[in-house]
TORVO-325662 format. One record per residue (C-alpha): x, y, z. Coordinates in steps of 0.2 Angstrom, whole numbers, padded with zeros to 4 digits, always signed. Layout:
<atoms>
XYZ;...
</atoms>
This chain:
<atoms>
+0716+0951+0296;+0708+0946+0313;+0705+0961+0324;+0706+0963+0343;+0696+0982+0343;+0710+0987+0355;+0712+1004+0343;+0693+1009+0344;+0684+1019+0358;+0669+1014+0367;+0657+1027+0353;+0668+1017+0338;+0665+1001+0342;+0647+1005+0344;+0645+1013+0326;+0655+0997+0320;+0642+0985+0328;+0626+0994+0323;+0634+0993+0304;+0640+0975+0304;+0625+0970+0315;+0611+0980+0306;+0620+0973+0289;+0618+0954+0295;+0599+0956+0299;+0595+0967+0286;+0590+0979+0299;+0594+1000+0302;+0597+1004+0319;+0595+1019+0328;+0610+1028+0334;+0610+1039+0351;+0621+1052+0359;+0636+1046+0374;+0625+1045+0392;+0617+1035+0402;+0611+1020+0387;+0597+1010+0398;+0605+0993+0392;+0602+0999+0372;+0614+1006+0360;+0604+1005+0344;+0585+1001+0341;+0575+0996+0329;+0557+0997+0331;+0543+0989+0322;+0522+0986+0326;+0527+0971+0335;+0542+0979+0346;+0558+0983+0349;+0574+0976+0343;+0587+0982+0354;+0605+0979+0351;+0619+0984+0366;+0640+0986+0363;+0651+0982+0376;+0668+0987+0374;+0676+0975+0385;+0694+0970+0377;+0705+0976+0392;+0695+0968+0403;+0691+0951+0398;+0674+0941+0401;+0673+0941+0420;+0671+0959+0420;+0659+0957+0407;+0647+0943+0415;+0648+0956+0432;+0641+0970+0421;+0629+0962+0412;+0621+0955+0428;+0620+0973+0434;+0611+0978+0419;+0599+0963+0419;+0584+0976+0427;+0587+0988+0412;+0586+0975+0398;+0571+0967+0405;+0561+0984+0407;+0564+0986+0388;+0555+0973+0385;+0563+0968+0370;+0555+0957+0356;+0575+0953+0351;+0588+0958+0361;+0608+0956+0354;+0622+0958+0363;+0640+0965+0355;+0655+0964+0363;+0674+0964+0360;+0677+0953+0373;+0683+0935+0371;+0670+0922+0370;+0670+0903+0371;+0653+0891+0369;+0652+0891+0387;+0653+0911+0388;+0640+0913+0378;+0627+0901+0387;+0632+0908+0404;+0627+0927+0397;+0612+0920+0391;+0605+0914+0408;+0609+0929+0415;+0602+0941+0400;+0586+0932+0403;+0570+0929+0388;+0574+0945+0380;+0589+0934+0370;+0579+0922+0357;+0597+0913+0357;+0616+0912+0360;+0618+0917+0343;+0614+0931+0346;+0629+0936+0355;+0642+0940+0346;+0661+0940+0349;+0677+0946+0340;+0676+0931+0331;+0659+0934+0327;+0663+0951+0323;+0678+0945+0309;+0667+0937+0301;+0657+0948+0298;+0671+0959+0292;+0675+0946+0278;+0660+0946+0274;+0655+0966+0271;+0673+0972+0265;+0664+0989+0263;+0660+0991+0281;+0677+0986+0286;+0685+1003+0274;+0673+1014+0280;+0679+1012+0298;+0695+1020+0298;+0702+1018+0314;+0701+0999+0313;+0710+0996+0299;+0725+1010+0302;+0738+0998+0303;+0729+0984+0294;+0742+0981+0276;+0730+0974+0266;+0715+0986+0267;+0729+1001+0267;+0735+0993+0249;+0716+0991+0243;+0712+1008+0247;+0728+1015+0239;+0724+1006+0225;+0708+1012+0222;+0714+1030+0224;+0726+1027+0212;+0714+1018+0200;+0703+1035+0201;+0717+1046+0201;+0722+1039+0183;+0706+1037+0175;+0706+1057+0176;+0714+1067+0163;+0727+1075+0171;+0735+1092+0168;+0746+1091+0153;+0765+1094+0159;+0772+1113+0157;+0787+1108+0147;+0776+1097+0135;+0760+1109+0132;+0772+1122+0127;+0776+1114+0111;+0757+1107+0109;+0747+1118+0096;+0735+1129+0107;+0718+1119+0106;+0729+1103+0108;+0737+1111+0126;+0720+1115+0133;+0712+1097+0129;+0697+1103+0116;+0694+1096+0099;+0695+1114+0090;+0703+1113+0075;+0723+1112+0075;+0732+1130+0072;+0748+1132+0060;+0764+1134+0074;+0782+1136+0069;+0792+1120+0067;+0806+1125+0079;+0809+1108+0089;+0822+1095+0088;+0815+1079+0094;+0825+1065+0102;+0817+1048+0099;+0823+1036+0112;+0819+1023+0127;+0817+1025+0143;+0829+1020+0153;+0841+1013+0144;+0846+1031+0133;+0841+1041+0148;+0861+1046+0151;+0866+1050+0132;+0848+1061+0133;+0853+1071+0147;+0871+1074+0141;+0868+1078+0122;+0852+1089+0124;+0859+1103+0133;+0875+1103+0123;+0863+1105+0109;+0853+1120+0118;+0869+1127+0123;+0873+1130+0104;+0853+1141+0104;+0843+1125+0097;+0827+1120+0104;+0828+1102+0110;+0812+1090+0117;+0813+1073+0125;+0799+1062+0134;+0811+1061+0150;+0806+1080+0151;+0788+1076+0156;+0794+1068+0171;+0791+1047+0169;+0777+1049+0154;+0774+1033+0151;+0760+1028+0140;+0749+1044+0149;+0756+1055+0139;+0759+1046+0122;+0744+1057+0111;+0750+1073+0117;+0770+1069+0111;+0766+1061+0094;+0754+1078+0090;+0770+1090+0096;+0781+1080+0086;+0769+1080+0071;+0765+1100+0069;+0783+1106+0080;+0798+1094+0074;+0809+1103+0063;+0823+1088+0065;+0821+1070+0073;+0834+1064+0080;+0835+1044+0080;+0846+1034+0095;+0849+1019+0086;+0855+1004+0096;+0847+0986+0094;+0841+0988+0113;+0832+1007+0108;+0822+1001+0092;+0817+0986+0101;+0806+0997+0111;+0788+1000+0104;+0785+1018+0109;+0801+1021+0098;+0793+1012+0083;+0778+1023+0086;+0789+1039+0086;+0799+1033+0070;+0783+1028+0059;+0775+1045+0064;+0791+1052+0059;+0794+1042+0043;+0776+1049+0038;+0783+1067+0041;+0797+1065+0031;+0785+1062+0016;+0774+1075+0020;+0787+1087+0022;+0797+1080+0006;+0813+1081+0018;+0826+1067+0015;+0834+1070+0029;+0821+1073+0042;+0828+1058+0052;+0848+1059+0059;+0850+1044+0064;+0864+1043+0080;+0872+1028+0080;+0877+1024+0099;+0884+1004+0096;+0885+0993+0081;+0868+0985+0075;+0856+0981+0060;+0851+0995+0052;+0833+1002+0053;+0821+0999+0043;+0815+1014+0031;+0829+1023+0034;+0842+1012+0030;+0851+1023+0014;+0852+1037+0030;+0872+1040+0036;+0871+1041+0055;+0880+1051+0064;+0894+1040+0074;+0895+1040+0090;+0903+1025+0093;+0920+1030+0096;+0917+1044+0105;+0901+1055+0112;+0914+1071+0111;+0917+1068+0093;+0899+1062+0089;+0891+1079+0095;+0903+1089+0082;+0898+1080+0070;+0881+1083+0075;+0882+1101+0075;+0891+1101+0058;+0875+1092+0051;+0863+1103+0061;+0871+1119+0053;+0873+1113+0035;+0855+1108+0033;+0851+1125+0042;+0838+1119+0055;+0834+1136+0064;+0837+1141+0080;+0827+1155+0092;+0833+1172+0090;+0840+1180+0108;+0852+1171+0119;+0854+1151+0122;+0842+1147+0137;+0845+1128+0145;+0830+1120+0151;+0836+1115+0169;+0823+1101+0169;+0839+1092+0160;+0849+1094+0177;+0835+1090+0188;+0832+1076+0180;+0851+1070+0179;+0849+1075+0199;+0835+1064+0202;+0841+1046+0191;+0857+1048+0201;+0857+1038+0215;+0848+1022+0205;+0834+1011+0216;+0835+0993+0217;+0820+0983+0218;+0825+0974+0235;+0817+0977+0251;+0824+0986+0263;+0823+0988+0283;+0825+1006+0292;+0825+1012+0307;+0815+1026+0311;+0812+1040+0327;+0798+1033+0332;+0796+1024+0350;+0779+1017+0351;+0768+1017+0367;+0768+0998+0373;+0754+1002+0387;+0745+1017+0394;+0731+1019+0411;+0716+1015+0406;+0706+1030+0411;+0710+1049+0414;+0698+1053+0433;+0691+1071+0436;+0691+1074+0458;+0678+1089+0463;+0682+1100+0477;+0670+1097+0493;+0671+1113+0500;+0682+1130+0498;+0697+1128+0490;+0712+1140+0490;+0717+1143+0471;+0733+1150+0479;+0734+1132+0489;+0731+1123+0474;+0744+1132+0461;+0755+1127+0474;+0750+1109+0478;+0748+1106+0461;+0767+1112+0456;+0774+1101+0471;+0765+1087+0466;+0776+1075+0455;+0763+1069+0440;+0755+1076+0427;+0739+1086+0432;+0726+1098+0429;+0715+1111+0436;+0695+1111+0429;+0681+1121+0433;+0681+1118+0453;+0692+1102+0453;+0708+1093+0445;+0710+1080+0432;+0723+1068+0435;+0731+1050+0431;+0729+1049+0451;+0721+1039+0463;+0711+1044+0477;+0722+1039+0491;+0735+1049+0480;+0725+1065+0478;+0721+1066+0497;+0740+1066+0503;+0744+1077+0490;+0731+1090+0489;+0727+1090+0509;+0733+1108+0511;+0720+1114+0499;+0706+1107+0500;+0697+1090+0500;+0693+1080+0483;+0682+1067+0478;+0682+1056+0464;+0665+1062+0452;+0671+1054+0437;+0682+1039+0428;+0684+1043+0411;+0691+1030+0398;+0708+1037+0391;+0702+1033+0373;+0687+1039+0374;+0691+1055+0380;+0705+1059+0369;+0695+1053+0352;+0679+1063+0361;+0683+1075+0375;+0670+1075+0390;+0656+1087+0385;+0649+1084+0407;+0666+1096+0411;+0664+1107+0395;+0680+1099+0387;+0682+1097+0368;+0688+1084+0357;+0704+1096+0353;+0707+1102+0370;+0708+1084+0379;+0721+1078+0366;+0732+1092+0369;+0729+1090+0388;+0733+1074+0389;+0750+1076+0378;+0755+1093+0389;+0752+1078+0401;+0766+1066+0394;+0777+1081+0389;+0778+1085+0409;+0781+1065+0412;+0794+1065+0400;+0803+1081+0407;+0802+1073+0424;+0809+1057+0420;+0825+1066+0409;+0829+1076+0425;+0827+1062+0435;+0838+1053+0428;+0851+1067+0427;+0850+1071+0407;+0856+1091+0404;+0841+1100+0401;+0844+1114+0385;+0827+1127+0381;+0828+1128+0361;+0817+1139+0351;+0800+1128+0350;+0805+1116+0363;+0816+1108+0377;+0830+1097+0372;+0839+1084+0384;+0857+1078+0385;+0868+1067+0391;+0879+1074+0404;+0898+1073+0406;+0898+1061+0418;+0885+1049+0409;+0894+1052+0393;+0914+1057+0395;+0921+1068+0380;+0926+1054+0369;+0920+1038+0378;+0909+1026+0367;+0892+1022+0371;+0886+1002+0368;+0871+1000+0359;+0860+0983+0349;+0854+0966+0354;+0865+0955+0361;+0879+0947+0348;+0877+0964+0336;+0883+0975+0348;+0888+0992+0342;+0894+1009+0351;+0896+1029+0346;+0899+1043+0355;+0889+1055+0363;+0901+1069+0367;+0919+1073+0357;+0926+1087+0353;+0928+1096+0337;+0935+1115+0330;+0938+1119+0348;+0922+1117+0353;+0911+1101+0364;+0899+1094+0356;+0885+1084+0363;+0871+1075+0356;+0852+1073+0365;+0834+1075+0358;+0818+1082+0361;+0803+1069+0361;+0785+1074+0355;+0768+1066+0359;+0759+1058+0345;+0739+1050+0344;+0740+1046+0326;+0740+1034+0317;+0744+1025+0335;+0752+1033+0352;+0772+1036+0349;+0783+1049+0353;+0792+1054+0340;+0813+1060+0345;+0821+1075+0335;+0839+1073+0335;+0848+1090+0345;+0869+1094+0345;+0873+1107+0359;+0890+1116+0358;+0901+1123+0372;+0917+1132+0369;+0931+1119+0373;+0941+1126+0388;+0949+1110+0395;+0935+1107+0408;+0921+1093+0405;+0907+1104+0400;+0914+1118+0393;+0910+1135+0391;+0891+1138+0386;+0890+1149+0373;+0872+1159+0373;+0872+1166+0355;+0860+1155+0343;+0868+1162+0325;+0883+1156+0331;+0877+1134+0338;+0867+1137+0321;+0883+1138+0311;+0893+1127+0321;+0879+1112+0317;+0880+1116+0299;+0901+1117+0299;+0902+1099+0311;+0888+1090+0309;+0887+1092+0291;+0899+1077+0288;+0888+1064+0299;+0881+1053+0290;+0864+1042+0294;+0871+1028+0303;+0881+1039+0314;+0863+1049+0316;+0856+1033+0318;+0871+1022+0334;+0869+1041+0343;+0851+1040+0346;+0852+1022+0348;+0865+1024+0361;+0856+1040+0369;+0840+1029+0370;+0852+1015+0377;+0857+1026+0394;+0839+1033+0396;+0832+1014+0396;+0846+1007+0406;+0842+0987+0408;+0825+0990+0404;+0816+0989+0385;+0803+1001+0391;+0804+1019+0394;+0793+1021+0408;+0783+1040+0410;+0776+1040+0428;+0758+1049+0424;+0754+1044+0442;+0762+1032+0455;+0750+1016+0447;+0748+1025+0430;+0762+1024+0416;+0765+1024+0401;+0778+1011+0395;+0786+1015+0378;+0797+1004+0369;+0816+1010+0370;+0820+1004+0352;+0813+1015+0337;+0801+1007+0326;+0805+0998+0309;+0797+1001+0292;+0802+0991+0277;+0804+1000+0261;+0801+0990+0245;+0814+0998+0236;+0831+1002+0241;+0845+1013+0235;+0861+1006+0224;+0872+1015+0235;+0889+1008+0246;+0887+1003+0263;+0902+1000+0272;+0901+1010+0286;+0904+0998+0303;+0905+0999+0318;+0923+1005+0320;+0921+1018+0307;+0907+1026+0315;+0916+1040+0321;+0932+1040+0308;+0923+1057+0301;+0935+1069+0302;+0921+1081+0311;+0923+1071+0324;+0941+1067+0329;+0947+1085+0338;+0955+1094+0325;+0965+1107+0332;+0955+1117+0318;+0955+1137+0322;+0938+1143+0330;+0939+1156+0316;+0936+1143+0302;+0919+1136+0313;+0911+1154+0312;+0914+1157+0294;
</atoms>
């Protein structure tokens, strides 16, 4: 994968180049604090001088800005005096780049090669894996490095013996359950095992053993430990040697073709001798096949023409040859119906696209500016400028930090003070960091900056005329009668798969209408994540209804009506909510200043899931809303507050 560095702050992609760059040469280079860097971001120093490397983080800004800056800081390098001096940047750089910086770097660069550009940089990467995983914001979204690190974690996870499961070390002998080679105990034989294969008897297990429990006999199955596979393999065949009582055999072709079973049967075969019991094997015989070797003289028990009448036969056959049972009442392992739960809904090994409630952030301002005051300021003044002003900002020690631009700030702040412009801040760099020249932490400037968006966000909903709702842990925002009609549909999806679903409708007596509340998020990359919202009024034959104020009773109404929603019609509402807040546009834009916003995409991010579910899907686009939830049932208001 060929990085652009766009995901790393200014310090990042300084550690990254001292590691790649140190690697190359075989050299350590010194690492210093964030200030002022003298044109040197790592050192090395030796009897005959310095080697001094520097890291420009120039991605936004391409190689004009770059060849400008390094002509200021032309002074700096050569006061180092430098035995070597290499230059990193993120930059783009062609031939020609690179021999135009070289003039202008002066002798301290023994050659162009000694520049090194993104390509450079990928190279490099390729050639040091290692240094490429230990930077973890570079790879976040990178799939290959995700999968080998993954992978390894697996590999290490696997290779640990893990904790034997609950349902399995209750049948091993003591020592056995607790991993150590002390010498086996004498426990009860009390168990009947079911020899089968995974999946294909899976369903007959989970039906016949809790009829079998049911009648007060103990029953054991690999599916109880959860997906054994061969991880688990010692720990069964030892609680089938010393806890067996009865084995119970599946026998279709498809079953004893399966190794493990063969394993199963010879331990059991070996059993059968030991124990001088004939009939320590009960065969079940599921379909016609070839009979099993060593057990061939053994009359199954049929179950070929019915499971019903197979278990009764079963029984009989259980209580003739008097196989023992617990004292005290019949206990179910619900494992069984967890289990059953689970293997369900079957997965199919198909890839599969989903939507999700993400909307990533196409493009944010490039820096975050702190203005200090000049002269007295009135903090009664400010509180007030600062809630009339219309973007996001801040008070700080004797200033504000703000998305804003001087021109801005002196219109908007005039009647409190004057403010000048004392610092310019990377974005990036200040989220990842904080400012430690204004006292602010790492932790404090993230949540500043996404109390920041939060207000954006707020101020572009009301602008465009979205009703605003306070919930519990957050404000929600939704479309309004006149942007959404009781009952009108809302279009939504690309051109030639155009779809549409409703916003407001009324169900039980009551209005319904959907909206969200959108959250921030930094990681893994910027993204506001949209929680779905329904809001209820009473239904009184005006557009907005009756607003009701008590929270037990909009909780039960969204348990009682939205229960029957499904996740496509989940899915075409947020679509069509973002659909009216987007208008034309694919962006959302979030005005942190009148120059400053932050674009975010209007359609939700997709995944890919490697697996899918064996599950129908015929919903369309004119069955959206055929849930009865959602057609105005004269239903009584006594049956939605139940």
């Amino acid at each position: 994968m060929n990085y652009d560095f766009s995901g790393l702050s200014h310090s990042e992609f300084e550690d990254l180049a001292r590691d790649l760059v140190g690697r190359e040469i075989d050299l350590r280079f010194e690492a210093f604090p964030a200030g002022p860097d003298d044109g040197m971001d790592g050192r090395h120093a030796r009897a005959d001088g310095s080697i001094v490397m520097q890291a420009k983080h120039y991605h936004g800004s391409g190689f004009a800005a770059l060849k400008s800056k390094m002509a200021k800081e032309r002074l700096s390098i050569d006061r180092l005096a430098a035995t070597r001096y290499i230059l990193v940047t993120s930059a783009p750089l062609t031939p020609k780049n690179k021999n135009a910086l070289a003039q202008i770097i002066g002798p301290s660069l023994q050659t162009p090669g000694d520049i090194f550009g993104p390509g450079d940089l990928n190279a490099l990467l390729r050639k040091y894996p290692d240094i490429e995983k230990a930077h973890q914001k570079l790879w976040a979204q990178s799939t290959s490095v995700l999968e080998m690190v993954v992978t390894e974690a697996v590999g290490k996870a696997l290779s640990k013996p893990g904790v034997v499961p609950a349902v399995l070390a209750n049948l091993l002998p003591p020592a056995e359950a607790a991993g150590n080679a002390a010498p086996v105990e004498k426990v009860a034989r009390d168990t009947i095992f079911l020899i089968k294969a995974s999946p294909v008897d899976d369903e007959f297990a989970l039906w016949l053993a809790p009829k079998l429990e049911a009648e007060g006999y103990r029953v054991f199955a690999d599916i109880l430990t959860l997906q054994p596979g061969d991880r688990w393999r010692r720990q069964i065949n030892e609680a089938l040697q010393y806890r067996a009582v009865k084995v119970l055999l599946i026998c279709r072709d498809a079953t004893l073709a399966d190794p493990h079973v063969q394993d199963d049967l010879d331990i059991a075969l070996e059993l059968s001798k030991e124990l001088d019991d004939s009939r320590f094997i009960i065969p079940l015989r599921l379909e016609p096949g070839k009979k099993v070797k060593g057990i061939g003289d053994a009359v199954p028990v049929d179950f070929v023409r019915g499971w019903g009448e197979g278990v009764g036969l079963l029984l009989d056959a259980l209580q003739r040859q008097k196989v023992p049972r617990p004292s005290g009442q019949p206990v179910i392992d619900p494992n069984w119906e967890i289990f059953r739960r689970r293997g369900a809904i079957p997965l199919v090994e198909e890839a599969e696209r989903l939507t999700s409630n993400w909307l990533r952030a196409a493009e944010a301002p490039d820096v975050i500016r702190f203005f200090e005051s000049t002269g007295v300021i009135e903090d009664r003044l400010l509180d007030r400028a600062l809630e009339d002003f219309g973007y996001p900002c801040a008070k700080q020690r004797a200033g504000i930090i703000t998305f804003a631009e001087q021109s801005e700030v002196d219109v908007a702040f005039a009647s409190a003070g004057r403010f000048k412009l004392k610092y310019e801040i990377p974005l990036l760099e200040f989220i990842d960091n904080g400012f430690s020249a204004l006292g602010i932490e790492r932790q404090v400037a993230s949540n500043l900056v996404i109390a920041m968006i939060k207000k954006a966000w707020l101020s572009f909903c009301r602008e465009k005329g979205f009703v605003e709702y306070q919930y519990s842990n957050a404000v929600g925002f939704h479309a309004s009668a006149a942007q959404a009609p009781t009952g009108h549909r809302i279009p939504w999806g690309k051109q030639g798969d155009r779809r549409s679903s409703m916003l407001r409708n009324v169900a039980k007596g009551h209005i319904w209408q959907f909206g969200v509340t959108a959250m921030p998020y930094f990681w893994p990359f910027w993204h506001l994540k949209l929680k779905s919202r329904v809001l209820f009024s009473v239904d009184n034959n005006t557009a907005e209804g009756l607003g009701i104020d008590d929270a037990r009773k909009l909780h039960r109404l969204r348990r009682s009506i939205c229960k029957g929603w499904r996740n496509k019609q989940w899915h075409g509402r947020m679509l069509a909510f973002l659909e009216l807040l987007s208008g034309e546009s694919a962006y959302v834009r979030l005005a942190l200043s009148a120059n400053a916003p932050l674009l975010i995409e209007a359609a939700p991010m997709l995944f890919t899931s490697p697996v899918s579910t064996a599950l129908p899907d015929v919903l369309d686009a004119d069955e959206e809303e055929a849930d009865i939830s959602t057609l105005g049932r004269p239903d009584n208001d006594d049956e939605a507050d139940a």
